[in-house]
Each structure stands twice: as structure tokens, then as C-alpha cells.
N, C-alpha and C positions, 0 to 999 in steps of 0.2 A: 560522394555521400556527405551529407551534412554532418558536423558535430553536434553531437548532445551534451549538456551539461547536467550530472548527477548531484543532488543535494544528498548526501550520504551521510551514513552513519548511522543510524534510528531504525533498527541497530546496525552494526558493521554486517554480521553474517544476512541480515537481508538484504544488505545492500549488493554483497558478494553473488547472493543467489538471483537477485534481475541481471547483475552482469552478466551470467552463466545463460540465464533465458534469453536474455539478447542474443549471446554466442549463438545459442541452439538450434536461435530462428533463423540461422546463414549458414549452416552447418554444412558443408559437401564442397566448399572452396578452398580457394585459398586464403591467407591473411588478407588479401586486399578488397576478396569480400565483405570482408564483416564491418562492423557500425562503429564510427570512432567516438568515444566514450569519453570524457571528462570528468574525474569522479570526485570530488568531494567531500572524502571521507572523515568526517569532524563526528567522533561520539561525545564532542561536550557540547552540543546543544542540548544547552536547557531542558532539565527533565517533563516531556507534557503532561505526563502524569501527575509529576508535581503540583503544576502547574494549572492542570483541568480539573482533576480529581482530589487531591489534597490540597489546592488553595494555599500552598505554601512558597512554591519556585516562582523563581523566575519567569516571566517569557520569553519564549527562545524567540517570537518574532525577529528582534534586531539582530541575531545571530542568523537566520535564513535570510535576513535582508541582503545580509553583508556576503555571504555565501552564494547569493544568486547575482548579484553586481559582480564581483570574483571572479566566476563563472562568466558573467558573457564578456567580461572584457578579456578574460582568456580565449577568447573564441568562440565560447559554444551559441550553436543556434535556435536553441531549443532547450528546456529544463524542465526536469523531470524530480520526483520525488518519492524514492519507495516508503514511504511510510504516509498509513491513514490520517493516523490520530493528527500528523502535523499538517494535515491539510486544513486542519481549523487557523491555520497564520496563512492560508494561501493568498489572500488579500494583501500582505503585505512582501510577499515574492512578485507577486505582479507590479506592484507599485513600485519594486527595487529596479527593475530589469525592463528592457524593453522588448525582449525579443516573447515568443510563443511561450505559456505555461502547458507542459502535458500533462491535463487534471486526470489524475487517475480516478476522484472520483464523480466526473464525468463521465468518463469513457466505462468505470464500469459499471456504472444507472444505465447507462445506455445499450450495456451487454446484459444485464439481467434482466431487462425489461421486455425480453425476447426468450427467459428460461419460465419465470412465475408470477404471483404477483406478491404473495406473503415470503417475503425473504428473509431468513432465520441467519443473524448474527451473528460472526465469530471475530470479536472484534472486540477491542479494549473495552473499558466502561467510559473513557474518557470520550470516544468517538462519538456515545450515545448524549453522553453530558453536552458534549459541544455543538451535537446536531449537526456533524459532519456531513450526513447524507441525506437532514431532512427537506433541504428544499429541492436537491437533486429528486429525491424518490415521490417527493409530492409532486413534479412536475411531469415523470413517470406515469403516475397514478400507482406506485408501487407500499405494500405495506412493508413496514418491519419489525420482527419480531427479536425480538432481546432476550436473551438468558434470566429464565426467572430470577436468579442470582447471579450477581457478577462475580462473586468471590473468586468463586473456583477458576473462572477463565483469566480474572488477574494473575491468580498465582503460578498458571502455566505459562502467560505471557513472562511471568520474570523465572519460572525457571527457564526458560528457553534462551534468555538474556544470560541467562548464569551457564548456558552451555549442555544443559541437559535436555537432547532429543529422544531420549530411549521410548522402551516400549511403554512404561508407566506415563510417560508424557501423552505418547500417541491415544492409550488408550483413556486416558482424561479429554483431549479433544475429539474422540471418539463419542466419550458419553454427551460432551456439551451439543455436537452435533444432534442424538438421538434427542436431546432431548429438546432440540428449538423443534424439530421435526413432530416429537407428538404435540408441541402446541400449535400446531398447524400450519408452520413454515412448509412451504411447496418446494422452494429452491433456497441453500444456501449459500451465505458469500465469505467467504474468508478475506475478513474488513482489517486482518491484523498483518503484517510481512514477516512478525514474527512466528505466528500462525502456519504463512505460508510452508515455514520449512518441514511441518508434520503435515501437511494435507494429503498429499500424495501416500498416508498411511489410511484415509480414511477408508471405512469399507463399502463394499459396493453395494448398490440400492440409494445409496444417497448423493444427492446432484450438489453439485455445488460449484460455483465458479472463484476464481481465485485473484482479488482486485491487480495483483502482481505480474498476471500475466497479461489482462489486459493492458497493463504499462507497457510491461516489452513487448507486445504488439505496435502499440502508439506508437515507441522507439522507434523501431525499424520500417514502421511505414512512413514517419518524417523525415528521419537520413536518406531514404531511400527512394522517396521520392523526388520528381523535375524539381529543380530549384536551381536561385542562382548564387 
């Protein structure tokens, strides 16, 4: 199997939970089953929020440059990145490295665009700011729908950072869910990895796909497939 190389960190516990999803998708072997991972794990890149939303930080661009060059000359064959909002530097991960980018948010325009067509956001404000997914979703023909306010989903995104998944978390991305849904989101996408780790509280009647696991798909069908 191929190596991957993880640009990690953004944050660490997302980063932990695609590894576990990789694990999961090889689950019933042995160790030499599973996908060889190269991880990454830097939480001092550059705040993007800072960065996209407050117009104060730094760019972490040269920090994912230097991370993805790292990576392949350690071996990896392949780079991946659990984090949205950092997919607005993806231009310059590709320009560092030679080898494959696995754009998660290609792969998952390309998975929703098979659930609806008004895709209701859970997802930084900064994704929205940077137009992470609009040419993706315009190429789609996919709409998206945004949280009348961002507030509130900033503030779950940084308590989740601060370590707080309980039930008052859950049920805050519970309401933000209901409520892309009554303005007429069909299917929703969980655009945040910090996001990710409450999804799986959401309740049922609401669809929604999750950009995280279509990485660890990508994953392990690139290791895993013919190659030399």
C-alpha cells in the first residue's frame, strides 16, 4: 500500500478522528492491512481564522508549504488535509509537492452532488469568507446555504477546540442544523473536522454528509490501490 502524508493539526483531535476513520475502513485484519499514514501533526499553523476572518494573522500558507515538501520527501505518496477552512492555501500545497493533493473539497462537491442541490452549511464563517467551495459547487450546479448568523457556529467551533463535546455542544449544532434546514437546505454538509466530532449526535430526519469521511475514503482508495 501506498503511503499518505497528513498535513495535521487544524485541530489535533480532527486530525486523530480521520486517522481512527482510516483505521475503520480496514477493520477485520491484521496490522498489515491497514493504510500507512504519515502524520503531521503541527497545531501551530497559523491561525485561519485569524487570518480569513479577523484580518489579523498571519498566513499559514508558508507553513503548509513547508509541511507538504516534509511530507513527501519523507515518503508520502499522496497528501491529504482534514481541515476545510485550510483548503483556501490549497494552491500553495500543490505548488510545494509534487506528488497527488487529496482535495477533500473536491471529493466531497462530488459526493453531495448525488444527496441535494441546496446544501446547508456547517462550516466556519471563514470557509464562506474564502469561498472555499464556490467554484467547486458552482461547477456542481450546487447551491449553498449559510447560517443566517455565524456567531453561534464560531463559538461551537472554538468550544470544541477548547475540548468541550458534551450535550450542550451537540445540541447547539443540532439547532444550527434545524435551522439551515428550514431555510431550505435539502442536504447538509459538515464543512468543519471540528464539526465532525459532534455529527454523529445529530438527530435523525436530517441528512447530511460529512467532508471527513469522504477524505478517509480518498485515503484508502489511493493506498490501496494498483500502483507502483
Amino acid at each position: 500500500m501506498r503511503l499518505v502524508g497528513i498535513l495535521g493539526g487544524m485541530g489535533p483531535e480532527a486530525t486523530v478522528l480521520l486517522m481512527q476513520k482510516v483505521i475503520d475502513r480496514r477493520a477485520g485484519g491484521d496490522d498489515a492491512g491497514h493504510v500507512p499514514l504519515l502524520v503531521h501533526q503541527n497545531p501551530q499553523v497559523p491561525s485561519r481564522i485569524a487570518a480569513l476572518i479577523e484580518g489579523t494573522g498571519e498566513s499559514p500558507a508558508p507553513v503548509l508549504a513547508a509541511m507538504a515538501r516534509a511530507l513527501e520527501g519523507a515518503g508520502a505518496r499522496a497528501l491529504a488535509m482534514p481541515c476545510n477552512t485550510a483548503h483556501a492555501y490549497a494552491g500553495a500545497i500543490r505548488a510545494a509537492a509534487g506528488v497527488p493533493f487529496l482535495d477533500m473539497i473536491g471529493l466531497s462537491t462530488a459526493r453531495l452532488a448525488g444527496q441535494g442541490r441546496r446544501i446547508g452549511m456547517l462550516a466556519s464563517p471563514a470557509v464562506r469568507l474564502a469561498g472555499v467551495f464556490d467554484d467547486a459547487f458552482a461547477a456542481a450546479g450546487l447551491t449553498a446555504i449559510w447560517p443566517a448568523d455565524d456567531a453561534p457556529v464560531l463559538a461551537l467551533i472554538r468550544a470544541v477546540k477548547a475540548g468541550r463535546t458534551g450535550a450542550e455542544e451537540r445540541a447547539a449544532l443540532t439547532d444550527a442544523a434545524r435551522g439551515l434546514v428550514a431555510q431550505g437546505a435539502d442536504h447538509l454538509a459538515i464543512a468543519c473536522t471540528e464539526l465532525s466530532m459532534l455529527a454523529p449526535g445529530l438527530p435523525e430526519g436530517v441528512d447530511w454528509t460529512d467532508t471527513l469521511d469522504c477524505l478517509a475514503d480518498a485515503i484508502v482508495a489511493f493506498s490501496t490501490a494498483a500502483g507502483d
